[in-house]
C-alpha positions in Angstrom: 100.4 71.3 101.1 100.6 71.1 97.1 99.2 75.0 97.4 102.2 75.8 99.7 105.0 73.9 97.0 103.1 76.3 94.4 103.8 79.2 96.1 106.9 78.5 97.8 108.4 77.4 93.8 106.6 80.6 92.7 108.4 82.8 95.3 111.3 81.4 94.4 111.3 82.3 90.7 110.0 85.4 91.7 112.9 86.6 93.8 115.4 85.0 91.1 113.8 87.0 88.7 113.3 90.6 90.7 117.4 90.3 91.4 118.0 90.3 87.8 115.4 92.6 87.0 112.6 90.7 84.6 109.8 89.9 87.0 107.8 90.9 84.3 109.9 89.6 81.2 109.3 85.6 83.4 105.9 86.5 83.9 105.1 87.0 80.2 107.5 84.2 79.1 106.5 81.6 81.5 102.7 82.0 80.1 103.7 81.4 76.8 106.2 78.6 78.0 103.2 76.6 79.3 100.7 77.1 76.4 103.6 76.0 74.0 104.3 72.8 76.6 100.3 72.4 76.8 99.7 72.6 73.2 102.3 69.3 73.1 101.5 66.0 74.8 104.7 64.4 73.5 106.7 67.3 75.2 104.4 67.3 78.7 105.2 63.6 78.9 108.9 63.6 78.2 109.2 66.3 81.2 107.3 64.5 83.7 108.7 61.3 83.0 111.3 60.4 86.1 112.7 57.4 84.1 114.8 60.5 82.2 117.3 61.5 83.8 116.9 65.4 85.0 120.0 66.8 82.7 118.4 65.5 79.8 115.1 66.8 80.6 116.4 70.2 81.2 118.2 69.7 77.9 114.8 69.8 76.6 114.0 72.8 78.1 117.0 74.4 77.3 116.4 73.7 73.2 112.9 73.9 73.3 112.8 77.5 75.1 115.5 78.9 72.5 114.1 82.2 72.5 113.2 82.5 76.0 115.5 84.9 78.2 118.3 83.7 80.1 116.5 84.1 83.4 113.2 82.2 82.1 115.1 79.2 80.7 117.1 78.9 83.9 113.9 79.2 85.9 112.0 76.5 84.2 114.9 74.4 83.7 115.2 74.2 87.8 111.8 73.0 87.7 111.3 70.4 85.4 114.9 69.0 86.9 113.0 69.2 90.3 110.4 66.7 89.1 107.6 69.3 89.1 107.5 69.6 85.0 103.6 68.5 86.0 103.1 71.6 88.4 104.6 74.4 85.8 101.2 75.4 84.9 100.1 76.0 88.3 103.5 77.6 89.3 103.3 80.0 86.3 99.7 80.8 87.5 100.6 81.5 91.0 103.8 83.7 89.6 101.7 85.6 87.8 99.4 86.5 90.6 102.0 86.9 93.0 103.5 89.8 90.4 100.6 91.6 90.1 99.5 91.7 93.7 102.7 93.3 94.6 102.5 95.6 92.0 98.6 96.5 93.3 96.6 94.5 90.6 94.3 91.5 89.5 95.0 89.1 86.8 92.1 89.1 84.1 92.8 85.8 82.6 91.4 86.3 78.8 90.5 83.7 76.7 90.5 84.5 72.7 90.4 82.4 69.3 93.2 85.1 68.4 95.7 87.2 69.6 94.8 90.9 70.6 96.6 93.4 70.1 97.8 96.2 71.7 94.7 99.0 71.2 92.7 95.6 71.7 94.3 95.1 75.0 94.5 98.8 76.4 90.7 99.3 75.7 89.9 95.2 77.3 92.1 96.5 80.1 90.1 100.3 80.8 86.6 98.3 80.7 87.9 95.2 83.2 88.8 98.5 85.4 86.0 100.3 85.0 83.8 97.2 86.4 85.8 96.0 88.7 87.2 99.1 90.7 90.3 97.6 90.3 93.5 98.0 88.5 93.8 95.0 86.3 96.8 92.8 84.1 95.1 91.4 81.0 96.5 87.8 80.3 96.2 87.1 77.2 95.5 83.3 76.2 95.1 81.7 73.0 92.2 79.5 72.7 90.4 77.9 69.4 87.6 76.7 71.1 86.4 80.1 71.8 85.7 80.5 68.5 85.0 84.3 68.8 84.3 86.6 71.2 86.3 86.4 75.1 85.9 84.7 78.1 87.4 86.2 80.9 88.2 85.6 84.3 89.1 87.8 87.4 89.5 86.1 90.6 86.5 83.3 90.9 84.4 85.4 88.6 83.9 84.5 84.8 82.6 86.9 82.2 81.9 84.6 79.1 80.8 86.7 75.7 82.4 83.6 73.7 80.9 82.9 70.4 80.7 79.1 71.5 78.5 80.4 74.7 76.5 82.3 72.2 75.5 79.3 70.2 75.0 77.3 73.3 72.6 79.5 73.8 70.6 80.1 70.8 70.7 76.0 70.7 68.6 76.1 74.3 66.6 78.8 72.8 65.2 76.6 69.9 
């Protein structure tokens, strides 16, 4: 049942966004909406909590999301003033599948200690297609605990060349 509210909310934004034309501007924004909401546990619990009312949660969102389009704010707005502030991360997820199967392709989910950047992506992207068979979306996520290197995932598969995984290694080793 919690899969179908994912994917019905995901829909949703989806069809929102494709009739004003940024399916891929809330797909991109949204990502970075939940790492900035993840990266705060003060702001997570201030949008979960039902004991605020829902304006002033959206009001949050609303000065929080600044620089976020129109359509994005709106979008996540409607959520967290649903009472699903908690589910955003999965929604997002589930969006950004959703937009790349209709458009033929995979998510690679990428996990770095720093951003990549364009080159970085284009040649990440060509090798992910190149193994897979398949025409592929890198996502992008920033994550210090990597340390170096990537993980990444496609579907249930995981490709770890993480420094972390390295020295995990070499500690067994020895």
């Amino acid at each position: 049942m919690a899969d179908d509210l994912i994917t019905g909310y995901a829909q949703a934004l989806l069809a929102v966004a494709g009739a004003e034309g940024s399916s891929k501007e809330l797909e991109t924004e949204l990502s970075q909406v939940v790492q900035a909401i993840s990266g705060s546990e003060e702001l997570q619990a201030a949008l979960a909590d039902g004991t605020i009312p829902a304006g002033a949660r959206q009001q949050i969102v609303e000065d929080v999301l600044g620089g976020a389009s129109r359509v994005t704010t709106a979008m996540v707005s409607m959520v967290v003033g649903a009472g699903r502030a908690a589910d955003l991360s999965d929604i997002a997820e589930r969006v950004t599948e959703l937009g790349a199967e209709k458009r033929g392709r995979v998510v690679a989910e990428v996990r770095s200690a720093i951003p990549l950047d364009q080159d970085q992506q284009a040649r990440l992207t060509e090798a992910l297609r190149s193994s897979t068979g398949k025409e592929v979306e890198v996502k992008v996520v920033i994550d210090p605990s990597v340390m170096g290197g990537l993980v990444t995932q496609i579907d249930d598969q995981i490709i770890d060349g993480s420094v972390r995984s390295r020295l995990g290694q070499l500690r067994e080793a020895f």
